[in-house]
N, C-alpha and C positions, 0 to 999 in steps of 0.2 A: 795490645788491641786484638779482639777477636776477628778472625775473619768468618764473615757470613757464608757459609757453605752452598752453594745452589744446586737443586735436584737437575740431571739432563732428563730430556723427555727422550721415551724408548718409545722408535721408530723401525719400521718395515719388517717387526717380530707378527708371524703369523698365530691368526688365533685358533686356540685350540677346535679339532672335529668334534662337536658336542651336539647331543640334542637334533639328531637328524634321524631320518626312517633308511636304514638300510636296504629294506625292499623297495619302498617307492623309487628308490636314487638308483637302482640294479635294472635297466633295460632288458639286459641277456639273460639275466634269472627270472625275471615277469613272463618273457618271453616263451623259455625251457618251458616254467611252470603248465602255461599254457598248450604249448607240444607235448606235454609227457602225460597229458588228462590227467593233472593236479588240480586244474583253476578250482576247484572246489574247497581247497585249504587255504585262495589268495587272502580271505579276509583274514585269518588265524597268521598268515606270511606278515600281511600290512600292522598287524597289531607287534606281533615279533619284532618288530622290525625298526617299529618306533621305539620300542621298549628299551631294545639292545645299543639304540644311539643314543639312550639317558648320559646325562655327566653322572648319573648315580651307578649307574652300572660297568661305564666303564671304568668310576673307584674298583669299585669291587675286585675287577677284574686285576687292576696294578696291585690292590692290597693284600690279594691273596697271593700274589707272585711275589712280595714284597718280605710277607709274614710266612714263611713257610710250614710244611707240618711239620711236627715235632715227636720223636718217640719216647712215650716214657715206659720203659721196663719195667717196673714194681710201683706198689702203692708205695701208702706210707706207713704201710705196715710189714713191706718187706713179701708181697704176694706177687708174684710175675701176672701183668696184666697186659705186656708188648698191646698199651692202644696209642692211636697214633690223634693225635690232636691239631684239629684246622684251624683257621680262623673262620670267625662267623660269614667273613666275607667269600668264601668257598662253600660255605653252606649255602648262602645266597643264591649263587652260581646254580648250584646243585639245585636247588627249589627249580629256576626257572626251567633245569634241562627235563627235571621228570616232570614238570605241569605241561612241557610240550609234548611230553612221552617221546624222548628222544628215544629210550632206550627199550621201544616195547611197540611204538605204534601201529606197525601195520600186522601185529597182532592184536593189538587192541582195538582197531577198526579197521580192520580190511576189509579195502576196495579198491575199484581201480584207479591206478595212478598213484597206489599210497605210499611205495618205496620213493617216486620221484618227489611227493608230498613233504615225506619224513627229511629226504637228501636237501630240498630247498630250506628247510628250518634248520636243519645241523648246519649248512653252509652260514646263514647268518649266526647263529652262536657262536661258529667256530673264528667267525670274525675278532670278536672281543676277545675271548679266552678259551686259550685249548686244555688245559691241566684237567679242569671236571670234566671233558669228553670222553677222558680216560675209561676211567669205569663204567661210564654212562654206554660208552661203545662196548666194550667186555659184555657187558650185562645183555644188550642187545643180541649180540652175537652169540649169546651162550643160549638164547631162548628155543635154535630150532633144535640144539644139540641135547637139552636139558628134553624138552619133549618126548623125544623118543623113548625115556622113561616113564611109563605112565604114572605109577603110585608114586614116584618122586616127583613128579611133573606136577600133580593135581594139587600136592599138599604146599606149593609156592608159588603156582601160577599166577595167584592174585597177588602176589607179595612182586611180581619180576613185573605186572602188568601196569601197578599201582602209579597215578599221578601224582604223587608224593614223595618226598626226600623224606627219609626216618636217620636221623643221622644218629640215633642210639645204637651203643653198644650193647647187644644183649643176643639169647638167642633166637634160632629164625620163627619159632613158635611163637615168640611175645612179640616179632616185628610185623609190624603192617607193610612195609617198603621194603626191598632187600638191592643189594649189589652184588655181583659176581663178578669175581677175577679170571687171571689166567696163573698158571704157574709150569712152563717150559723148561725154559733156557738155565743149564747147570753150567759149572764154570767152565769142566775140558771139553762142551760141546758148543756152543754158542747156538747158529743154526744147526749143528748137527747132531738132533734129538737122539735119534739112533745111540750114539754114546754114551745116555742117559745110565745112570747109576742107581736114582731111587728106584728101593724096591717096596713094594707092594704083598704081604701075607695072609691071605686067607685066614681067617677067625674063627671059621667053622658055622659059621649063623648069618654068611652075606654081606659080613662086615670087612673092611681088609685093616691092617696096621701099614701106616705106612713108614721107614725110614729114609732118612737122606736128607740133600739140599734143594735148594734152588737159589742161581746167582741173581736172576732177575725175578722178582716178585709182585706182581701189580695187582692191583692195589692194595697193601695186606690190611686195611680196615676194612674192605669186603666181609659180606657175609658168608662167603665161601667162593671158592675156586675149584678150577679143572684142572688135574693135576696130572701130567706123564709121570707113570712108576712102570716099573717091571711088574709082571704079576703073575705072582706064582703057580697059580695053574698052567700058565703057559711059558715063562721066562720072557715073552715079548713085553713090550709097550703098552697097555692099556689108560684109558682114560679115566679119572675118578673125583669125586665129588667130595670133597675135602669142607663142612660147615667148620668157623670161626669156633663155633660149641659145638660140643655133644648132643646125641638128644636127652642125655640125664641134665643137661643146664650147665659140664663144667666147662671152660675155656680148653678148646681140642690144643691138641700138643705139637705144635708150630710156635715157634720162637722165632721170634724179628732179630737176627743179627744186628741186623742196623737199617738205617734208609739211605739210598742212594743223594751222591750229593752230583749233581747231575749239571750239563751244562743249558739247558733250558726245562721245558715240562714242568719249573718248579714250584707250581703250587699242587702237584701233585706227587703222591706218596709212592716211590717203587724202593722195593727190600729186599734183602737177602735173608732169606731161614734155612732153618734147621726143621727137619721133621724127625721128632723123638717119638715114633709109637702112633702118628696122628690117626685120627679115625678118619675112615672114607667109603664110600661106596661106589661100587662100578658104575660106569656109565658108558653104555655100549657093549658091544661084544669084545671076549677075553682075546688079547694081542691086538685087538683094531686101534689101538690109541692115537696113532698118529692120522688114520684117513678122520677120525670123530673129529681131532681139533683141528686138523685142514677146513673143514667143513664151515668150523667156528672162524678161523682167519679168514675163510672167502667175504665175510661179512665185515671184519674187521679190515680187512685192505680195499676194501670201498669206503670205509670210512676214512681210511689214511689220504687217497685220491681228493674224496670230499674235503677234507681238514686241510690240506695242500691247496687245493683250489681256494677254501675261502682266505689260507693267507694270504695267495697273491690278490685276491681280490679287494683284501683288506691294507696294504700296502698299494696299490694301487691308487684308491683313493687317496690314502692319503701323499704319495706324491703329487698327486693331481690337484687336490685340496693346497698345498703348500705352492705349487709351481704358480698357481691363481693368485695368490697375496703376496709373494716374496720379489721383490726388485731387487736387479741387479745390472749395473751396467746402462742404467738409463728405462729397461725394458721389465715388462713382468719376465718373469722364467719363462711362462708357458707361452710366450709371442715369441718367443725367440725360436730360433728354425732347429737348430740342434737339439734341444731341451721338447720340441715340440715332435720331434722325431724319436728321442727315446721313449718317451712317454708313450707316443702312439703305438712301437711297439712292444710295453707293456700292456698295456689294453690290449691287443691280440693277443699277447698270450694268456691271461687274465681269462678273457670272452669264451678262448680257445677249451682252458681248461673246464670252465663252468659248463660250459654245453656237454663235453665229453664225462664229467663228471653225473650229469641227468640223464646223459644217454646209460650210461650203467647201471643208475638208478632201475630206466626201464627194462631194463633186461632181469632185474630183481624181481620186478613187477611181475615179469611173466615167468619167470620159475613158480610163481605162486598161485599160478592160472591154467584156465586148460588152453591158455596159447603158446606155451611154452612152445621155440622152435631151434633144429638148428643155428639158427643164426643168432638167435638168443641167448643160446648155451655156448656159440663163440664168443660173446661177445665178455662173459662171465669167466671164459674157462685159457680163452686170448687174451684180447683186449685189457681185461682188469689188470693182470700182473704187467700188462706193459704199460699198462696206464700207472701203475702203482710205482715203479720205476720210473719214469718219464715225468709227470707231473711232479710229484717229491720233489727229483733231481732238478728240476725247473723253479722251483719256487723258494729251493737255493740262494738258486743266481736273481732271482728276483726280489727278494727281498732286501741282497744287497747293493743290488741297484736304486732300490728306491730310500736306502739308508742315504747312499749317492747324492739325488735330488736335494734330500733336505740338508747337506754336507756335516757341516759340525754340530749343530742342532741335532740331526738323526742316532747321530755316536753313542749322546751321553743317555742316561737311563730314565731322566725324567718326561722323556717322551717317548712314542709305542716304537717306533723302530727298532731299537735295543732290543726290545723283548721280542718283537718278531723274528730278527736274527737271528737270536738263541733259539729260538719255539723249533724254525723252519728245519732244521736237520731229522726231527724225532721222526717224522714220518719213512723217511726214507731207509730207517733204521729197523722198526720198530715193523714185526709181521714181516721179516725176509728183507734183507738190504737191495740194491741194484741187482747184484750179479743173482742172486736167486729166484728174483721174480725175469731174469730175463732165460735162465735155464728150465722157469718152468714154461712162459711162452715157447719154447721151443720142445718141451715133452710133451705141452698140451696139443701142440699139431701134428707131431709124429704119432701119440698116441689115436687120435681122433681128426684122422685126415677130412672125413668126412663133411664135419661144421667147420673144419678151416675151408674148405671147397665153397660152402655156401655163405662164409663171411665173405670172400672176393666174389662171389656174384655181387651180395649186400650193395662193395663196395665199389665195383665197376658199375652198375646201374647208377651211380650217384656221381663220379667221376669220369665217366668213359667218354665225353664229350669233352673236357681239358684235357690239351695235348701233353701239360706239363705231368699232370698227376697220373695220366698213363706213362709216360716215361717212367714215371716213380714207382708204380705197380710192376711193372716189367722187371724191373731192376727187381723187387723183391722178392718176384717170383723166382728170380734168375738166382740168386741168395740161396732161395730153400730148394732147387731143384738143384744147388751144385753137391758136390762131397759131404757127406754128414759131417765127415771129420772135420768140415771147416765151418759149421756151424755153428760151434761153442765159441771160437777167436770172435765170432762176427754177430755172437746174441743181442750186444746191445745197441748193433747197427742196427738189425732186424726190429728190436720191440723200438727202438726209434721209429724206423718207419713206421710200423703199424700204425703209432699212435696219431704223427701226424697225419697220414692216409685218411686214420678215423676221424681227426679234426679238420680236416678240408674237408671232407665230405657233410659232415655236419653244418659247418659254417656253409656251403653253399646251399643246402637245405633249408637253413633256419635264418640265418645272420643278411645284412644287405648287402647285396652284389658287390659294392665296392670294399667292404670290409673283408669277405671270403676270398676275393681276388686279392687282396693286399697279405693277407695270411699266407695265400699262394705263392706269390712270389718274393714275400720275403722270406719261406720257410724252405722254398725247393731251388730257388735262384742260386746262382753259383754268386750272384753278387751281396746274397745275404751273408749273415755268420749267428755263432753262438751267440756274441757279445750284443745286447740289445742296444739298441741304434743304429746298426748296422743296415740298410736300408736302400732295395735298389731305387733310382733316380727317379723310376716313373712313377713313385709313388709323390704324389703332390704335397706341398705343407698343407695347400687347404683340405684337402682329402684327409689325412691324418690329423685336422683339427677336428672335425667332425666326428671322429673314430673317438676322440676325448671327450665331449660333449655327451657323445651315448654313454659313455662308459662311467661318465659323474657328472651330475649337473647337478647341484642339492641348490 
């Protein structure tokens, strides 16, 4: 006798985040928008925004993390071709980032407000997927650097400005669209370029050959990269313009060792080569190499900040989303007092980071303006690398709290957490780890006391009526007025403070009263801690339900 098998019905499995507008559902990014004189790009945000919460999109997004790229070395006839093969669903990607002009905008239309414009649209892409930001940031970043050459400059500008992905392999002459890499980091230097190897040899006609390695390579299907070599006019560092081709049409002499097999970023391509003879052209003055591509990282570690920010913000939600449907215990997650307390503060620091992130924005803004000020050029020359260390480092720990929330659901790979996980470290690494972006906050104030002077006006005119955040300012001034020598033990106390100094002051600027007080005391209270949920007493469950509500109501 057979026995009849009966299906069980599956119960209190949350359904997936599909099909919602990222913008409309983002309070604190409507908000910035609106403070940072963006509102002018809200429509272009609203349509973003819906686009990026497709279930079509966010395929994409797992598919290309899924199907990695792939190197193929020779045809099949045995010709070295190191191209590096996507999936379509990274092309995809790629479409949507250059139709926004991620990687070109506020030269493509500049106006006011267009850095914090461009920072509000990367924040929502960078929600979905980070792998295509890669290049798409490089490219960016490489447009003030590449300018300074003029007859190099004019014969690609329309090719770096272009609203189009060209994902052909060919040279830059036949491309309509181009990307541009980086190429730094050799194996006995990691950060420390200085120790660099490749050299660079004059050709006698403007051209240089280049030899050597590089351990880290991003991204080598780029149309060309900015290369540190030695160069031989000088034996220092120079910066150089290394195209994929030649200008006669042959594939330039860069060989892909391999691609990195990496522990997140993986739908995007990083390699290791060999340069046999490459061609390249200077770019910059001879020995300046390292101040040219600082220049190019400033831009690129506001986008690390930005891409940081939109994980937690992307994680975020969706704890908030799952906490709303999932029972346990008789109770939703989110009515429950503990669960409603870590949450809320994830939302502060979420809210925290996104503001601080628009506020850098505007300080991009005005390097590009005749309002460029002191306080501006702190905020670019301080503020960023401790924001670049601080936020990173935070959305760490945030992403595996919110892996947390959704407990053994969050682990396995068939939902985003997994991939956030892994995503969340690249930034913190990638453009100077911790301890570098907090050694350069501390050269950037010894070298230029001056904007550090008028970032603490900045910040006392905004705090100096809170007893607690004057505590806190005291303290830090007390930090950099002691010993130099104990400056270095105590750098990443220091870019700590800063940052949060910049985000309480912000939030009390921008955010409501009771959210900017709640930031305050549970970020400078001795009854707080690192460990989110940690939360002093006065802060109410009803109060921090509302903190969740702003921060996702779809």
């Amino acid at each position: 006798m057979t026995e009849a098998w009966q299906t069980h019905d599956v119960t209190n499995q949350v359904p997936p985040l599909t099909d919602y507008n990222l913008y409309a559902t983002d309070n604190a990014l409507q908000a910035a928008v609106a403070a940072f004189n963006a509102d002018w790009h809200a429509k272009t945000l609203h349509r973003q925004g819906a686009r990026l919460g497709e279930a079509e999109v966010q395929q994409w997004a797992q598919t290309a993390n899924r199907h990695e790229p792939e190197l193929q070395s020779f045809d099949s006839q045995g010709n070295r071709i190191d191209h590096v093969e996507f999936h379509p669903a990274w092309h995809a990607l790629m479409g949507l980032l250059r139709g926004a002009q991620l990687q070109s905008l506020p030269w493509a239309r500049p106006r006011g407000g267009v850095m914090a414009a461009r920072t509000a649209s990367y924040f929502l892409h960078a929600q979905n997927e980070a792998g295509a930001l890669c290049p798409t940031t490089m490219t960016f970043a490489s447009i003030p650097v590449l300018a300074q050459e003029p007859l190099l400059f004019a014969s690609i500008k329309d090719k770096l400005l272009a609203p189009q992905h060209d994902p052909r392999d060919m040279p830059l002459a036949q491309k309509h669209a181009i990307l541009i890499g980086m190429g730094m980091t050799e194996k006995q230097g990691g950060s420390d370029v200085r120790t660099n190897t490749t050299t660079a040899t004059e050709c006698g006609d403007g051209t240089f050959s280049l030899v050597g390695h590089k351990w880290f390579f991003s991204a080598p299907q780029c149309d060309a990269h900015l290369v540190l070599a030695r160069d031989s006019d000088s034996d220092a560092l120079s910066c150089f313009f290394v195209p994929r081709y030649t200008p006669d049409g042959r594939k330039n002499a860069v060989q892909i060792q391999r691609l990195k097999d990496k522990l997140g970023n993986r739908s995007n391509a990083s390699s290791e080569v060999e340069f046999q003879g490459a061609y390249g052209t200077r770019v910059g003055a001879p020995g300046r190499g390292i101040p040219t591509i600082i220049e190019m990282a400033t831009y690129t570690r506001l986008d690390c900040v930005i891409g940081s920010a939109a994980m937690m913000r992307a994680g975020v939600v969706q704890a908030i989303h799952h906490a709303r449907h999932r029972t346990a215990f008789g109770a939703k997650l989110i009515d429950q007092d503990l669960m409603t307390t870590v949450l809320a503060d994830l939302a502060l620091e979420s809210e925290a980071a996104t503001w601080l992130a628009m506020r850098l924005a505007q300080a991009f803004d005005a390097n590009a303006s005749d309002d460029d000020s002191p306080v501006e050029r702190a905020w670019r020359r301080i503020v960023l690398p401790a924001a670049k260390f601080w936020v990173c480092k935070r959305a760490l720990e945030l992403a595996g709290e919110c892996m947390e929330v959704w407990g053994g659901n969050g682990y396995v790979e068939t939902g985003p957490l997994a991939r956030l996980y892994r995503e969340a470290p690249v930034n913190s690494i990638w453009e100077g780890s911790g301890n570098v972006m907090c050694l350069d906050v501390l050269r950037a104030i010894g070298r230029e006391p001056d904007i550090a002077q008028h970032w603490f006006q900045w910040l006392e005119k905004r705090t100096g009526s809170h007893a607690t955040l004057r505590a806190a300012l005291a303290q830090l001034h007390g930090w950099l007025a002691a010993d130099p020598a104990t400056h270095a033990v105590r750098a990443r106390t220091i870019a700590q403070q800063i940052v949060l100094l910049s985000q309480a002051a912000l939030l009390l600027e921008h955010a409501p009263a009771e959210l900017a007080h709640g930031f305050i005391e549970s970020r400078f209270s001795s009854t707080g801690g690192r460990v989110y949920g940690v939360m002093p007493d006065t802060l109410a469950a009803g109060v921090q339900r509302a903190w969740l509500d702003r921060a996702f109501l779809a």
